[in-house]
C-alpha positions in Angstrom: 20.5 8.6 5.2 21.1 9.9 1.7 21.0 13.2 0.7 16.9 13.8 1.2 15.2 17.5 0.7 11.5 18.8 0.9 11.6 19.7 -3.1 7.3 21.0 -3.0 5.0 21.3 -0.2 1.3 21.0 -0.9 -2.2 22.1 0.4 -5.8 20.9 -0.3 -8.4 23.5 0.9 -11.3 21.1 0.1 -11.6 17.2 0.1 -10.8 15.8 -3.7 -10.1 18.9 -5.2 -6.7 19.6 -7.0 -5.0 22.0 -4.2 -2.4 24.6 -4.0 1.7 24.4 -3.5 3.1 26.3 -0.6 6.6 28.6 -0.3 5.9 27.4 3.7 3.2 25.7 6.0 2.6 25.6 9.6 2.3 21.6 10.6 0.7 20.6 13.6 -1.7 17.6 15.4 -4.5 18.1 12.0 -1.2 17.8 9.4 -0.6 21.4 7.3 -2.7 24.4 8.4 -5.7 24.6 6.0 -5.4 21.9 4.2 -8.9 19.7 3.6 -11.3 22.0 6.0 -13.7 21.6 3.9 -15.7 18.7 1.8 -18.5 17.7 0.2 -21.5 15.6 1.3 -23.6 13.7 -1.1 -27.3 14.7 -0.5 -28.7 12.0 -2.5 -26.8 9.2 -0.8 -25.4 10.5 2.0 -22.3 10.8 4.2 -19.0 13.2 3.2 -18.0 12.0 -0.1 -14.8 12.4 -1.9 -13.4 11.4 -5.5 -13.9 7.9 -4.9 -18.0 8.2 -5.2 -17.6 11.6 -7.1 -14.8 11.5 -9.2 -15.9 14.7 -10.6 -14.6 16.8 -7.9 -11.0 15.6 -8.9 -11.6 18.1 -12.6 -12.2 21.0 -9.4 -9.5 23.2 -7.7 -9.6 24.7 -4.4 -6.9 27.6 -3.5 -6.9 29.8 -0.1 -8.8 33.1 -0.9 -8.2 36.4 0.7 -10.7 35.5 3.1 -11.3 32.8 5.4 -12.9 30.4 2.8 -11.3 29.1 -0.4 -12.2 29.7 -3.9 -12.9 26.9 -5.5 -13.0 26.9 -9.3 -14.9 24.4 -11.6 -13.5 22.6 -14.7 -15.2 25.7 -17.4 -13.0 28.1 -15.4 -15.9 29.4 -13.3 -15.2 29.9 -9.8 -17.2 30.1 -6.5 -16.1 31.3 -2.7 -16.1 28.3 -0.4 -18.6 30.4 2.1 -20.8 31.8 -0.8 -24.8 31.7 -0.6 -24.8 29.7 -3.7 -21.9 27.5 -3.5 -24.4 24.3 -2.6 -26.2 25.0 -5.8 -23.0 25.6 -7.7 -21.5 23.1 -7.3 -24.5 20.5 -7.9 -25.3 21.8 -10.9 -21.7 21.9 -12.0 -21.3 18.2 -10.6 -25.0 17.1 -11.6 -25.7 15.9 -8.9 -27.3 17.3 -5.2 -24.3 18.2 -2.8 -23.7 20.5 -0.2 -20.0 21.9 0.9 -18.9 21.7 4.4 -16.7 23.3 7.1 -15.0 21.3 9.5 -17.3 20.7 12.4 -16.6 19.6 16.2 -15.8 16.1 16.5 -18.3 15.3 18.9 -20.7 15.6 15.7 -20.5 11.8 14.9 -23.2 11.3 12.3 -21.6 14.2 10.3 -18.6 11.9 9.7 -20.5 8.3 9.1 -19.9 6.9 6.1 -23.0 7.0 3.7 -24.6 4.0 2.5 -22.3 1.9 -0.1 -23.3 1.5 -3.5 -23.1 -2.7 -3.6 -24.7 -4.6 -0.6 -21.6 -6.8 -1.2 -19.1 -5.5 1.2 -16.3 -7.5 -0.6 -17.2 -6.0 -4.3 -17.8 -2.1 -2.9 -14.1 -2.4 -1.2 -12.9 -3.7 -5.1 -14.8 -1.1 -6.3 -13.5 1.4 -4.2 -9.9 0.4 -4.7 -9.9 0.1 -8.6 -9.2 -3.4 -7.8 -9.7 -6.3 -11.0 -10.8 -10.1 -9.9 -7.6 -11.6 -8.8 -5.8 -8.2 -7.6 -5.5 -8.2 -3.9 -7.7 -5.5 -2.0 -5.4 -3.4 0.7 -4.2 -4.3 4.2 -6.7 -2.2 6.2 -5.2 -3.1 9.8 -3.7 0.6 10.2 -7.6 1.9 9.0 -9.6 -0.1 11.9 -10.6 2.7 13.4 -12.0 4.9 10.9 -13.8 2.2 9.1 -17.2 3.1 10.6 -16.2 6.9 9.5 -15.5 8.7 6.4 -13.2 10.3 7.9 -11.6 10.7 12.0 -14.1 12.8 13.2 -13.0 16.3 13.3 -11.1 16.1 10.3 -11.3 15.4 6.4 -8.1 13.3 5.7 -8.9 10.0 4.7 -6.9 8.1 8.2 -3.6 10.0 8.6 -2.9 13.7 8.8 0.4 14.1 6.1 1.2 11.7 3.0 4.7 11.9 2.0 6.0 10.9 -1.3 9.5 10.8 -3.3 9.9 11.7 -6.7 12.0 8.1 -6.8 8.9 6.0 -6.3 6.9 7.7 -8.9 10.0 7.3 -11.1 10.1 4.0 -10.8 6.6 3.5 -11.8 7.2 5.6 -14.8 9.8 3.4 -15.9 7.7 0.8 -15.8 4.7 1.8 -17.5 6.0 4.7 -20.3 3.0 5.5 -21.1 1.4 6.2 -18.0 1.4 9.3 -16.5 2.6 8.8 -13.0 1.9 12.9 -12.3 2.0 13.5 -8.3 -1.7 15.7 -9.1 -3.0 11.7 -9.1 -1.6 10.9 -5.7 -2.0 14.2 -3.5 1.2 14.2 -1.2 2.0 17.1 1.3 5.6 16.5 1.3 7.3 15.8 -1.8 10.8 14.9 -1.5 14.0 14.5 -3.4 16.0 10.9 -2.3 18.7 12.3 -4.5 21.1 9.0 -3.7 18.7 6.6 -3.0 18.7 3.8 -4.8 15.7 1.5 -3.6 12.7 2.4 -6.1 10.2 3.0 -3.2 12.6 5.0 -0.6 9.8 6.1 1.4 8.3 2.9 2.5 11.5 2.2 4.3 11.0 5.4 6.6 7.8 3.0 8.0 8.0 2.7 12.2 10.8 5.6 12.2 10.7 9.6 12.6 11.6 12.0 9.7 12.8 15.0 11.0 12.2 18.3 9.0 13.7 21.2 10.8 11.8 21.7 14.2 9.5 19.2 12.8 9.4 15.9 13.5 6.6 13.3 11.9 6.6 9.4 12.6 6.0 7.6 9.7 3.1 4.9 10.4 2.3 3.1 7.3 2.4 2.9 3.7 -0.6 4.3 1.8 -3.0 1.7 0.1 -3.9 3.4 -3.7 -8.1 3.9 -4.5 -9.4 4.4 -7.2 -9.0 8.0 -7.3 -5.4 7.3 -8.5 -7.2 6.7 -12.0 -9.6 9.3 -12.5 -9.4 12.4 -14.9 -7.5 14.7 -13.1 -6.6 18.3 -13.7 -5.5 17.5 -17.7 -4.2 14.3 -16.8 -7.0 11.9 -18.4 -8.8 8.8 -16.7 -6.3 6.2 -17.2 -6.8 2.7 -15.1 -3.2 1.2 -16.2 -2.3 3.4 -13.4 -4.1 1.0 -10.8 -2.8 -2.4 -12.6 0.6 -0.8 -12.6 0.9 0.1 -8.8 -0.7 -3.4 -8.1 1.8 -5.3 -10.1 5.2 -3.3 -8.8 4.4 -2.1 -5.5 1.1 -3.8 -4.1 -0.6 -1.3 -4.6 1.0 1.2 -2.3 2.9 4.6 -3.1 3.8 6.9 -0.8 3.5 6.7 3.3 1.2 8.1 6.3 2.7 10.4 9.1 1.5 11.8 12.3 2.8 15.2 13.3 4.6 14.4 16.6 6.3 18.1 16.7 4.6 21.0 15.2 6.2 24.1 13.8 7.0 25.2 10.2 8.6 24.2 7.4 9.3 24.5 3.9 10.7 23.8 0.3 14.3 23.2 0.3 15.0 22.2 3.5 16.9 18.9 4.9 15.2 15.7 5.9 17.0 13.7 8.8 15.6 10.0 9.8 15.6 9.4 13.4 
């Protein structure tokens, strides 16, 4: 394997919301300790929501406080404790629009996790919707997703199917070169494990890693899939403005995937600058 390092590690206190990087983490069965234990849940429409129905959230950031909440701090530089009093009427009024935040709750609590209704009756046109996809562009493979279809999200959690995304710094390079004038910034993609395949030469390094183990110290994670794109990829984000060239871009050179799942097989720690080994 060529030379491959953990160059930034990455946490996202709440579902959607620009996150935090990390000098270390703890990684275990529910991916890096922390990271999206908390989300919002559309009151109006139902169901946990993320960036896809409320793009908003994407302008937010969430960091770990003191405490045992996160502080989450809105685009006007106002901020908010994750576990405040009036963080459900905060944040509507910040979002305009009626939401309440959430803890993780027990996974036994089904209905918490059920996807709320879609916005098109049209199954086919709300899955283009939600994917940024154009008439013509493929939607995703969602074999790998089967299970969590019926769910926003595997109950007991707030990931979208897997518990860690892992990205290189190659792929989005490659993109970049593509499309100049896109802004291929990782803040639009939301890895846990960015890495450095200094000598690799493929332009997608990661999606080869698919069906093997990537070993990270005491850690080991078995890559299971690549990671189909939404439309999240082209919302405002942070200072990085709505841009959906991104979307046609990741269609047209890699089919619409960037980056790849992983399952935590062995916990422990791990951090910046350490060696990556493929089993």
């Amino acid at each position: 394997m060529p030379s491959v390092h953990l160059r930034e590690l990455l946490r996202y206190p709440v579902k959607s919301m620009l996150g935090e990087p990390l000098s270390e983490a703890v990684l275990g069965e529910k991916g890096i300790l922390g990271d999206r234990i908390w989300a919002i849940r559309d009151e109006k429409r139902g169901g946990i929501r993320g960036g896809k129905k409320l793009p908003h959230l994407m302008m937010f950031s969430a960091a770990t406080g003191v405490g045992a909440a996160p502080m989450i701090t809105a685009p006007d530089g106002e901020s908010c404790a994750a576990n405040s009093d009036e963080v459900h009427r905060w944040l509507s009024e910040k979002l305009n629009h009626p939401v309440t935040l959430w803890p993780l709750l027990p996974a036994e609590n089904l209905d918490h996790y059920r996807r709320g209704a879609p916005d098109d009756e049209d199954f086919q046109q709300e899955l283009m919707t939600v994917f940024g996809r154009l008439p013509g562009e493929p939607i995703p493979d969602l074999t790998l997703f089967a299970e969590v279809l019926e769910f926003e999200s595997p109950p007991g959690t707030y990931f979208d199917a897997f518990p860690i995304l892992v990205m290189t710094y190659q792929s989005m390079a490659t993109l970049a070169k593509c499309h100049p004038e896109g802004q291929f910034d990782f803040r639009r993609f939301r890895p846990n494990l960015l890495i450095d395949a200094v000598d690799d030469t493929s332009p997608f390094p990661e999606q080869a890693w698919i069906g093997k183990q990537l070993c990270i110290g005491d850690v080991v994670l078995e890559i299971v899939g690549p990671c189909p794109r939404c439309s999240m990829t082209t919302h405002a984000t942070g200072d990085l403005p709505r841009d959906t060239s991104i979307m046609r871009h990741l269609v047209i050179e890699a089919e619409g995937n960037l980056g790849v799942y992983a399952k935590v097989v062995t916990a422990g720690k791990v951090k910046p600058g350490q060696t990556l080994q493929l089993i």
